[in-house]
C-alpha positions as CSV (number, residue, x, y, z in Angstrom):
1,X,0.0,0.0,0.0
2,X,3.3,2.2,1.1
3,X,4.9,2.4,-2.4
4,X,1.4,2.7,-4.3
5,X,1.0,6.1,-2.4
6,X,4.1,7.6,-3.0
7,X,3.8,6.8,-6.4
8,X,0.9,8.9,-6.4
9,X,2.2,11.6,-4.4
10,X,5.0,11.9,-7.1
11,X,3.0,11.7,-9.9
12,X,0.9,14.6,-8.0
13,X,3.8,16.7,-7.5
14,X,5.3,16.4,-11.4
15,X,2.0,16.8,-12.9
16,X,0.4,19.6,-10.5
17,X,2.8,21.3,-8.8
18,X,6.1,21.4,-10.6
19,X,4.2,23.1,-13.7
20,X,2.7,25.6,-11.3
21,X,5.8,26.6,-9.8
22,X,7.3,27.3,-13.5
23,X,4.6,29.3,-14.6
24,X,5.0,31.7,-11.0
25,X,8.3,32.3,-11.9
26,X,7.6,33.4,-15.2
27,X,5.3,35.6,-14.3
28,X,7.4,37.3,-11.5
29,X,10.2,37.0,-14.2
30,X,7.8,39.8,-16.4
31,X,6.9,41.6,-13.3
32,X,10.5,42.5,-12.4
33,X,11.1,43.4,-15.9
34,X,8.2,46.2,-16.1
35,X,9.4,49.0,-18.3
36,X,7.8,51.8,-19.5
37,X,5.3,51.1,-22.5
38,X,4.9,47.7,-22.0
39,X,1.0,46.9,-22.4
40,X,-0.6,45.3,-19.4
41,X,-4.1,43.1,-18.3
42,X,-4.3,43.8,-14.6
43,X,-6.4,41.1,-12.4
44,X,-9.6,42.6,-13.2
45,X,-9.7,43.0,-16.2
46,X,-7.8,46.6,-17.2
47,X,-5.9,47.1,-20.2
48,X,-3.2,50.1,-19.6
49,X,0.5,50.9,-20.7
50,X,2.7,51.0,-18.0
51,X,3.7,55.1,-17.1
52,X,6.1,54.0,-14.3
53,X,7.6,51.1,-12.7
54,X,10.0,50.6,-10.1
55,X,11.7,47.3,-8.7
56,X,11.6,49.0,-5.2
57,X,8.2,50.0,-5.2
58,X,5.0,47.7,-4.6
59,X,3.3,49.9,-7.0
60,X,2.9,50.6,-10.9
61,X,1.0,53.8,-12.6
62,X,-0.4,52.7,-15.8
63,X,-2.2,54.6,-18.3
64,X,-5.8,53.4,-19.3
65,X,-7.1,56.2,-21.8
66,X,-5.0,58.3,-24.3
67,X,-7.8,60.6,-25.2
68,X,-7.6,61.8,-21.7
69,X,-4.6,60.7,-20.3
70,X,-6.1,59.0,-17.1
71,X,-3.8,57.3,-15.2
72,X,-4.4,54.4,-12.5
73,X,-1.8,53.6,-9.4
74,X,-2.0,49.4,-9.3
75,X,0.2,47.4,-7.4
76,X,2.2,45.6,-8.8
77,X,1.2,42.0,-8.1
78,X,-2.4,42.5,-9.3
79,X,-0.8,42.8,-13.2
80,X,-1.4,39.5,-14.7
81,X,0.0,39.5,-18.3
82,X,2.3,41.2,-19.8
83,X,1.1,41.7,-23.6
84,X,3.6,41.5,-26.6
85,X,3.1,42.2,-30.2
86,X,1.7,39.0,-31.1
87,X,-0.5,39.3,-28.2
88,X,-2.2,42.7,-29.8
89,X,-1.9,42.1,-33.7
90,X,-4.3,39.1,-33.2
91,X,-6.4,40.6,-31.1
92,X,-6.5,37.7,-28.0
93,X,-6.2,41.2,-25.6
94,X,-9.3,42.3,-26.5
95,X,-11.5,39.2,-26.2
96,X,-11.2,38.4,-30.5
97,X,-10.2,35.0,-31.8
């Protein structure tokens, strides 16, 4: 019975765990590497271009309208994808397929 559980238990940890743990340090990979311009999706749903980002600061100001240049203060953990080109030329950040 032993060796049948940890077989599972392994097979849990390099199925569901180990890939989870890759992806969260990607993701805090791109967070530490904010710059300015770089288009964001925050957690709820905001599209914005980051303004400013610092490594030292818990916070990011992004813009979310050109037309009138408003500007939101996030922090910095709530940004969950950083866009790239590909991201915006096929349209996957606004919701199109």
């Amino acid at each position: 019975m032993l060796p049948a559980m940890l077989a599972i238990m392994v097979l849990y940890f390099l199925l569901m765990v180990r890939p989870q743990q890759q992806e969260q340090s990607k993701v805090s990979e791109k967070l530490a590497n904010l710059k300015k311009n770089d288009r964001v999706v925050t957690a709820g749903g905001i599209l914005g271009t980051v303004v400013s980002s610092r490594a030292e600061s818990e916070y990011t100001t992004i813009k979310i309208d050109e037309a009138s240049n408003t500007k939101m203060q996030i922090r910095t953990t709530s940004i969950v994808r950083v866009l790239t080109d590909e991201d915006q030329k096929s349209g996957t950040a606004s919701g199109k397929k």
